[in-house]
N, C-alpha and C positions, 0 to 999 in steps of 0.2 A: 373734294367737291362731291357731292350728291345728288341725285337724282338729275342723268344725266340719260336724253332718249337718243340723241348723237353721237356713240362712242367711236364710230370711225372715227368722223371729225375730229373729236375730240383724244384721240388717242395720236394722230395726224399731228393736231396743232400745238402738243405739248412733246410732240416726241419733235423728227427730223424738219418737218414742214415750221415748226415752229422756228428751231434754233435755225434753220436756213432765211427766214425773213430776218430776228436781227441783226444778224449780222452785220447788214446795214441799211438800215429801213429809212435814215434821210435821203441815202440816194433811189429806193423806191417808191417814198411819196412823194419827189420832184420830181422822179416819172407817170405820176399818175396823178399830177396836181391838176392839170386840166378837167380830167373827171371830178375832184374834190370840189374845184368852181363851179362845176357844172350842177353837180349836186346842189351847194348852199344855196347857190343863186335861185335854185328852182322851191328849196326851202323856206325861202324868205323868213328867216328868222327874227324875232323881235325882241326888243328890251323885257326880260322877265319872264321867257318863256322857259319850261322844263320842256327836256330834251331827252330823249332814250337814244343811243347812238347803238345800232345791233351790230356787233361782229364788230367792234370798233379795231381790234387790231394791235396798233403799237401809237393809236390816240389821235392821230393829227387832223380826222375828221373832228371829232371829238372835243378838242382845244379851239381850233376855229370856230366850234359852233357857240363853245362858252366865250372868246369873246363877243361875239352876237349877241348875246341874250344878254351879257351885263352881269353883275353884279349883285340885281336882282332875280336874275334868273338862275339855272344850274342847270347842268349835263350830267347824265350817266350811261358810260360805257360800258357793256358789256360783249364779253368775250367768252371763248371755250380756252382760250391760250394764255395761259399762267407765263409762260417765255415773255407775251407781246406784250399783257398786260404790266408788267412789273418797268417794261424802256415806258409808254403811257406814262404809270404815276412820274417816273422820272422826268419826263419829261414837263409835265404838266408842275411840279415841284420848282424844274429848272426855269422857267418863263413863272413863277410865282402865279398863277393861276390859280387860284382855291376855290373856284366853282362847280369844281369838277369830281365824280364819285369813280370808282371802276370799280365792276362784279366780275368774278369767274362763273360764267354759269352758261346752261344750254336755255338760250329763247324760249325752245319750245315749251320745255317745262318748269323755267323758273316763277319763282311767285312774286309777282308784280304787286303792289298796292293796287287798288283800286283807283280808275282817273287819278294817276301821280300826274301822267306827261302831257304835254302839250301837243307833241310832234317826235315821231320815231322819223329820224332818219340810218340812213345805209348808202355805204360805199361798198358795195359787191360783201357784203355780208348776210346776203339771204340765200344765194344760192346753193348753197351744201344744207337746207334743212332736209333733214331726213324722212319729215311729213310737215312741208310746207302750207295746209290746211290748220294744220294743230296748231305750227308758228306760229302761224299770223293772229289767230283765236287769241290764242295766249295773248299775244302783244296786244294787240285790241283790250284786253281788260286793265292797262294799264295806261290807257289811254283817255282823258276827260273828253264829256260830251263835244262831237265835233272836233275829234282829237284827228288829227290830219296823219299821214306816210307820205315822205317823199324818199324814194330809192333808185339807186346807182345798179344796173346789170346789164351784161354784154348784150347787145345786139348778136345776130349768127355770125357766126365763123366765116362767111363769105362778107361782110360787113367788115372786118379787123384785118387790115392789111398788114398793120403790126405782125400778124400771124401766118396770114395766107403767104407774104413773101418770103420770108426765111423758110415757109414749111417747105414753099413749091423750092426752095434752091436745093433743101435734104432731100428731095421724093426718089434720087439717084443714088442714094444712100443708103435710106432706112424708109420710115414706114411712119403714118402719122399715126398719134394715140386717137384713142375717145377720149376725146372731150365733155361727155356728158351732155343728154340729150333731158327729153321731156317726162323721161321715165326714171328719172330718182337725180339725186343728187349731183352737180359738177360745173363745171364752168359755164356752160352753159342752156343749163337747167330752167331758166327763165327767160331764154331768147324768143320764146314763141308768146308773142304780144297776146293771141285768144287763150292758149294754159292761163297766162297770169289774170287775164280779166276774171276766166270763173275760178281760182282759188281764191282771188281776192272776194269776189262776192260771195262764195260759198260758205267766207270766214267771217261775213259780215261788214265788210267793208262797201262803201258807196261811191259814186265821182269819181270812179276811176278812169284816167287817161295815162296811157302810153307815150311820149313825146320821144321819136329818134334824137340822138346830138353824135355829132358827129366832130370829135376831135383830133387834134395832131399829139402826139405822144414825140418827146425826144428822148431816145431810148440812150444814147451817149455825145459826146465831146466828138469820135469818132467813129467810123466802124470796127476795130479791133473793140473797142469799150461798149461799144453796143451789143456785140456779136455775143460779147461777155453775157452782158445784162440778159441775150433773149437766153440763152443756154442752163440760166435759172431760174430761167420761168417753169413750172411746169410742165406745161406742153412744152419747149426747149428740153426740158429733161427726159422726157418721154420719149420724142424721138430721136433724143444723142443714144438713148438706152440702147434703140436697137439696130444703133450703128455697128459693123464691127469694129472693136477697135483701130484695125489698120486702116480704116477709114474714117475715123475722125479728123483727123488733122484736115485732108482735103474737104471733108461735108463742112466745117468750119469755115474755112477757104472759100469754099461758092456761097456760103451765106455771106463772109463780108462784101465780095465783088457784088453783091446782090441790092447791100446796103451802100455799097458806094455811091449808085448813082442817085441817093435820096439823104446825099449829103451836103451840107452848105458850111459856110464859116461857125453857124451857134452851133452846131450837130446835126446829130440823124434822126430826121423825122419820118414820121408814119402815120398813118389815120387810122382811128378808132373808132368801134361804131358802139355807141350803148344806148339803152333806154332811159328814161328819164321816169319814174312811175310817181305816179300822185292817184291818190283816196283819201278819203275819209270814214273813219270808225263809226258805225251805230246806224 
């Protein structure tokens, strides 16, 4: 692939960060299915619409959106992640779904047709652009007049108890990473509702609203299976990193006791906090 202005990322999403997502990416988009609803539904997608799916992943955004839009319509997914993109077509192949396109490419500098799409959406695939001004530009010219965004990104870190509870059960352990803040790239690089209003305007974008959602996330069956789940998450890996080892086993141990009491008969749930972003191009 060529002309790429994100080669962390992209060096990230094809190397360990890649092959650690599939692993098994249907039990991580039933953990973040909430989010995926949350997104369409703010989408409102129609019969016949083109769709740009950014940072689509391993497609599942992606596939729902093509059945929305029908028949007459089509989706294209793009990615930096050759690994995620390839379970996508599979998948998209396996559910016979032929609406559907996948690119390996970086957003920010790939070359869009002129007004192809109808609607870019994003399930937390904007937030590692490396000059999200540039991104979003770009996107914009592949978007027809009145071409609409609706995207998926974390709220702050005191918003995502998903996060803050197992971090606060390690703080006796180890040490929290950065997360990424307002000043480049990371998880949460577009929690701050006033950054996003002026990149988006700055990139030419209009209409823009912020809408909080606030979701339950079931991270497992149990807490042993959860504890699993947060431990590969990033942030999970980050501060297992600078556990010492002789203290793993017990830092693990106070995160499930921690998950216990936010356990029920379906599993373990948590609340998540994301934004809901909507504009429009031109």
């Amino acid at each position: 692939m060529t002309n790429v202005a994100n080669t962390d990322q992209y060096d990230a999403w094809n190397g360990d960060s890649g092959q650690r997502w599939i692993q098994d990416p249907d039990r991580r988009d039933q953990v973040m299915a909430p989010i995926a609803d949350a997104l369409l539904t703010a989408a409102v997608l129609t019969s016949g619409e083109t769709v740009l799916d950014i940072g689509c992943g391993c497609g599942a955004t992606t596939l729902t959106a093509a059945e929305a839009v029908g028949s007459d319509g089509a989706v294209t997914g793009i990615d930096l992640s050759e690994p995620m993109l390839d379970v996508a077509r599979r998948r998209s192949a396996g559910a016979a779904i032929d609406n559907t396109t996948f690119v390996q490419g970086d957003a920010q500098t790939h070359h869009f047709d002129s007004a192809v799409f109808d609607v870019a959406i994003s399930r937390f695939g904007t937030m590692f652009f490396a000059d999200p001004r540039a991104a979003f530009t770009n996107i914009a010219a592949g978007l027809g007049p009145g071409g609409r965004v609706c995207l998926a990104t974390w709220r702050p870190l005191v918003a995502n108890q998903w996060l803050t509870l197992p971090g606060a059960a390690l703080l006796s352990y180890g040490s929290l990473p950065d997360t990424g803040d307002d000043t480049g790239p990371g998880m949460f690089a577009q929690s701050d509702s006033d950054l996003v209003r002026r990149v988006l305007a700055s990139a030419g974008y209009r209409d823009i609203t912020l809408h909080p959602v606030d979701v339950t996330l079931t991270l497992g069956p149990h807490p042993d299976e959860a504890a699993e789940y947060l431990a590969e998450t990033g942030p999970g890996r980050a501060v297992l990193a600078s556990v010492p080892d002789r203290d793993k086993p017990a830092a693990l141990d106070a995160v499930r006791a921690a998950l216990a009491g936010h356990t029920d008969h379906a599993g373990v749930h948590l609340g998540a906090g994301i934004w809901i972003i909507t504009a429009v191009a031109g």
